[in-house]
N, C-alpha and C positions, 0 to 999 in steps of 0.2 A: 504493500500500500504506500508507503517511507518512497517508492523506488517509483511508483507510477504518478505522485504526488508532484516528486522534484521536476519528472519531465514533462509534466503540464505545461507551456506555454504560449507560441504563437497561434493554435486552434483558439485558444479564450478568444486570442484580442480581434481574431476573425469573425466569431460568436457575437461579441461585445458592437462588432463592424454594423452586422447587420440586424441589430434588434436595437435600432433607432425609436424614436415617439414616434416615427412614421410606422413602423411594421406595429407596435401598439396601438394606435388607432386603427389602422388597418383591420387586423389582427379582432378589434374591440366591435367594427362593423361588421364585422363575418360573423361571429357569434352571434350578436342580437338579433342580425336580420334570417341568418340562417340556421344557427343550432349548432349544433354538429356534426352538418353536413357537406361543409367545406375541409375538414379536416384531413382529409387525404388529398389535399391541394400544398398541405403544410408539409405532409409528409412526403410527397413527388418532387416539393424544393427543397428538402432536406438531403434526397437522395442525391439530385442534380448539383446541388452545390460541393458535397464531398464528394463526386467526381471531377467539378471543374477544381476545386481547391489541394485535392491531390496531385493531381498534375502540377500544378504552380508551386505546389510544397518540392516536388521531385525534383522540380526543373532547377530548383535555388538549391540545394542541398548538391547536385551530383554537379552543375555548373561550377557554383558557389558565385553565384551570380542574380541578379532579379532579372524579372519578365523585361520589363524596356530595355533595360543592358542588350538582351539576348536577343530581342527582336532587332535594336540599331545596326547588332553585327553583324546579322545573318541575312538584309536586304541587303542586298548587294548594289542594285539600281539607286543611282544617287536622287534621284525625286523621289522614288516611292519611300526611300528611306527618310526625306526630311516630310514628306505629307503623313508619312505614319508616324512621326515624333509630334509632330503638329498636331492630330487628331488626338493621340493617345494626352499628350500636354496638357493643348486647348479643355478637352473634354472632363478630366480629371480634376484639374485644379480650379476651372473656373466652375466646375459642376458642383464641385466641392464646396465653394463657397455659399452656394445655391442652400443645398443641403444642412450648412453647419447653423444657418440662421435656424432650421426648422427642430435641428438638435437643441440647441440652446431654449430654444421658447418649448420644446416639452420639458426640458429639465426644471424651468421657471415656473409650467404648469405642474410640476411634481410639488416645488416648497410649496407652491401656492395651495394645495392640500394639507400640506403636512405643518407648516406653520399658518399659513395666511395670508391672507393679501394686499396686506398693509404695507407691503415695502415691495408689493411688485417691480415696482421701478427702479430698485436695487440690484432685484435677482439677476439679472442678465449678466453683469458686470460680475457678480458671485460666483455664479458658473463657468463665467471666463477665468474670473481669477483660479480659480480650483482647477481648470483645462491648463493654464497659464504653468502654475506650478507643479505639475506632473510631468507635464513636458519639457517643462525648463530643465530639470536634474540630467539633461541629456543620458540618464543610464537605462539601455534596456531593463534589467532586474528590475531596477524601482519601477518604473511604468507594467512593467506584467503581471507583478506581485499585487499593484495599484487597482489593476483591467481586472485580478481575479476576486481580487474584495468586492468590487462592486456587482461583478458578473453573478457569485455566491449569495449578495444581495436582493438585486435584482430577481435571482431563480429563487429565492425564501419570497419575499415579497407575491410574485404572482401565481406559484404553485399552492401556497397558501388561499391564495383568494378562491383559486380556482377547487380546493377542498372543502373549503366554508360553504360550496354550493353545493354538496352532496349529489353530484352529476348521477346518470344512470349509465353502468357501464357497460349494457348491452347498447346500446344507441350509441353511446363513444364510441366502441370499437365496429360497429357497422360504420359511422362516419367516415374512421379513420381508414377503413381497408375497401370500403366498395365507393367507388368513384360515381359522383351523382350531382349535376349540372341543372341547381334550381334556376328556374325565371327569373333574369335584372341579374343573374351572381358572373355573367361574362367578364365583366370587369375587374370584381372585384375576386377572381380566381386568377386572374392575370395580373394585378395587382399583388397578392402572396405570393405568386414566386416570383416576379421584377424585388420585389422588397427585399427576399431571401437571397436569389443568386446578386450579388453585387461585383459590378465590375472591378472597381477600385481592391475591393477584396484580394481580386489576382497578386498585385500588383504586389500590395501591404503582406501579403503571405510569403511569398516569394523570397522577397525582400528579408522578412525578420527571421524567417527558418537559421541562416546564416547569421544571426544575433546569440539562437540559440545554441545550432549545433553546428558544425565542421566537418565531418566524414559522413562516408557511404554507408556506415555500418548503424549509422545515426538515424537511418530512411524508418524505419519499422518503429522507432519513437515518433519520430511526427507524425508519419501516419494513425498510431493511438490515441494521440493527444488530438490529432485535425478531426477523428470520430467520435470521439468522446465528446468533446466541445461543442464539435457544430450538429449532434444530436439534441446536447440539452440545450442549445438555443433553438432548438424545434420542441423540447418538450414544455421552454417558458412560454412560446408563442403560442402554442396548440391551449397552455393552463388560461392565456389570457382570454380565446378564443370559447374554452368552457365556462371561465366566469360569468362572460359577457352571455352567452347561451342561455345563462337562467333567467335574466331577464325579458320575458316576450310582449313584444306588443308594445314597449317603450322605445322614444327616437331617441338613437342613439346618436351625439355627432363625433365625442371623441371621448377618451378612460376617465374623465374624470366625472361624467355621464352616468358611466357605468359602476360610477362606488354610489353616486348619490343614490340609484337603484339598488345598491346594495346595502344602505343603510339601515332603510326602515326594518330589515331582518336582522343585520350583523353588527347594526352600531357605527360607532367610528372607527372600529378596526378595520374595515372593507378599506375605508377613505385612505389611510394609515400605511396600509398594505399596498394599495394601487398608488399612492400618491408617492412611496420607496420607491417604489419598482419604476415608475416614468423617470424620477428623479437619477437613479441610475442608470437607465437606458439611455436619456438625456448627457449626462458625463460621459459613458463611453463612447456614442460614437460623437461625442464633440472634441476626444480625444483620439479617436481612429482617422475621422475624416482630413485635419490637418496633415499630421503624421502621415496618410499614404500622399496624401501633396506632394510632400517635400520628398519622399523617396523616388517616387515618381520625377518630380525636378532634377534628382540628385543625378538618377542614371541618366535623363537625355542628354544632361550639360556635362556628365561627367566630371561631378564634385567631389569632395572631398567627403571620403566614405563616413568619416564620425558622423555620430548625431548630435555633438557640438561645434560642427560647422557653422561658422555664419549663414552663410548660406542660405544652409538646409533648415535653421533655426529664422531666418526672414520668411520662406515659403512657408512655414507653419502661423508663423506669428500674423503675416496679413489675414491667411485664411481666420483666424480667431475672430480679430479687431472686427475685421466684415460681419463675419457672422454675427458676434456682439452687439454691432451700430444698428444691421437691421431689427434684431430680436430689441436691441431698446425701443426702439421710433416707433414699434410696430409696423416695421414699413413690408408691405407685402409685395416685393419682387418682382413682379407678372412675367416679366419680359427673359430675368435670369432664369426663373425657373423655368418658362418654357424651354427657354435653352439647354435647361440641366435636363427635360425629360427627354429634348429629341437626339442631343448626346450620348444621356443615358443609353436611349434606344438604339442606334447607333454603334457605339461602344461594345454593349455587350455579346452583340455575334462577330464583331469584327474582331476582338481581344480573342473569344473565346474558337475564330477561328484560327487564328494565328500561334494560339496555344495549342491548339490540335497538329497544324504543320510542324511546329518545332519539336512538342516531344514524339515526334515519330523520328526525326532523324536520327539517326544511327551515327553520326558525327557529334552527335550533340551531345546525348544522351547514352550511346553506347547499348549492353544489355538492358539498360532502363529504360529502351525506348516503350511508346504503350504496345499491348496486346491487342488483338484481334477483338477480346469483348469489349476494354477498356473504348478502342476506340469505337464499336458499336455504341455502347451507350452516350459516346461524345455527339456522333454523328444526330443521334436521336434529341439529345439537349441543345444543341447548335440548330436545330430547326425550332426546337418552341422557344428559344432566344431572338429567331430572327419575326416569329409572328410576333412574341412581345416590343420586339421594337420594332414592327409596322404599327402594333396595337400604341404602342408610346406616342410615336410621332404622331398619328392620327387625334390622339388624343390632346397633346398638344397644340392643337389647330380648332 
């Protein structure tokens, strides 16, 4: 246990990546409106993701390299190589920004449960300062040991809420394993796995493997830790999902919705519990979403590898500032985020086909190239990638 304990680490902060206040709300609408009958939408982006995220763990570990490094060296054509740094860049880091305002304002909505609303106008600035100084200690350790306190938190917080409801667990696990497409749920089935698989994730995995470990022999630890991880970041989304379940027949618009429905039964502990768990969700990925920025920056320019680079510590710290100015003003973006969802959309079959090309080659990779199923199942997730991002962009227009 001592031994599977120690090697816990870059799976969390992929886990931590993608269970944003957006896959919460998300997450919070699937329940209410349909029960538990979206639940094997949670579990099909669970699958999909530790497929694309084992690749990108593989590809860091046997390189000792991240995704943009390997992609820069291995276009050989001098335009396609600066228009695929350009997209991957553009896309990343201005998306990111996009993104990190909508991090901070559910962390804001977590105090605003759990103490009040009396210093809303503070909170922003609190959650940065907390983001500010995690990241500042430039130490991998201290930041994963950081991402797993709150991750720990975060999964107490909504596994709890979601046991307070005393679910039925014949209907759970019919949810969970037979696949079933109510009326109006198009979207927001497409919507759970855009939340789950994230592109940036690639990049940020890739990347920290090589924080952690150094050899080949080191492969069979990250892959337990990348399963482990980004399991129970499917088992908090699936608890959030059941919470919200019990209540029927109530509009639901986001989790904090969903405790006020769960008060009149469970008290203030519902509130307490839900308003943890965003509040955490909120710090991590306000502390994921920078951080892959700047590694991302780091490989196209070919920085300077620390993570007390200037640098790589300026690409983080704009993303913060931004995010913070909008989450103060409440100023609502329209135009960045359009552009983070048609990126987003964008992005993720193009990353996720480029990850396919690479770990196949046999210069790259070696014996580690993928297998025959591996890459079946790639080919299968690279197609509902590429309808979520026709369904993206369309949706952005």
């Amino acid at each position: 246990m001592f031994k599977w304990i120690k090697n816990i680490g870059p799976g969390t902060l992929v886990a931590a990546a993608f269970i944003g206040p957006g896959t919460v709300t998300l997450c919070t609408l699937a329940g209410a409106r349909f029960g538990f009958t979206l639940l094997w939408a949670m579990a099909l982006s669970i699958f999909a993701t530790i497929i694309l995220q084992e690749m990108a763990a593989r590809l860091g570990i046997i390189t000792k390299n991240d995704l943009a490094a390997v992609i820069k060296e291995k276009i050989a054509n001098p335009f396609l190589n600066k228009l695929a740094i350009f997209l991957i860049l553009g896309a990343i880091v201005i998306g990111n920004t996009a993104y990190e305002a909508g991090n901070i304002s559910g962390a804001v909505l977590g105090l605003n449960a759990i103490i009040g609303t009396s210093l809303t106008a503070f909170y922003p600035l609190l959650v940065g300062a907390i983001a500010f100084g995690l990241l500042s200690f430039g130490n991998y350790k201290i930041l994963e040991r950081s991402l797993i306190g709150l991750v720990i938190l975060m999964s107490l917080s909504f596994i709890l809420s979601a046991l307070i409801t005393k679910p039925n667990i014949v209907s759970l696990l019919k949810g969970l394993i037979i696949p079933t497409i109510p009326e109006k749920s198009t979207l927001i089935i497409i919507g759970i796995i855009g939340t789950t698989v994230v592109p940036y994730n690639l990049f940020l995995h890739a990347s920290l493997v090589n924080e952690k470990w150094n050899k080949i022999s080191d492969l069979p630890c990250a892959r337990k830790d990348l399963v482990a991880s980004i399991v129970l970041g499917g088992i908090i989304s699936c608890a959030i999902m059941i919470a919200a379940a019990s209540i029927s027949g109530e509009e639901i618009q986001n989790v904090l919705d969903l405790a006020k429905g769960l008060e009149p039964l469970y008290g203030k502990a519902a509130k307490l519990f839900l308003g943890t768990g965003l509040f955490a969700a909120g710090i991590t990925s306000a502390i994921t979403a920078p951080l892959a920025s700047a590694y991302v920056a780091r490989s196209c320019f070919g920085w300077d590898p620390s993570l007390k680079s200037i640098k790589f510590k300026l690409v983080w710290i704009s993303i913060l500032i931004l995010g913070i100015l909008f989450s103060s003003l409440d100023f609502k973006p329209i135009t960045i985020i359009s552009f983070a969802q048609i990126t987003n959309g964008l992005l993720l079959p193009i990353v996720a086909i480029f990850l396919l090309w690479i770990v196949n080659k046999k210069e790259v990779l070696g014996d580690f190239k993928n297998t025959f199923i591996q890459n079946m199942f790639s080919i299968i997730i690279i197609l509902i990638t590429i309808i979520l991002g026709l369904k993206g962009i369309l949706n952005a227009f």
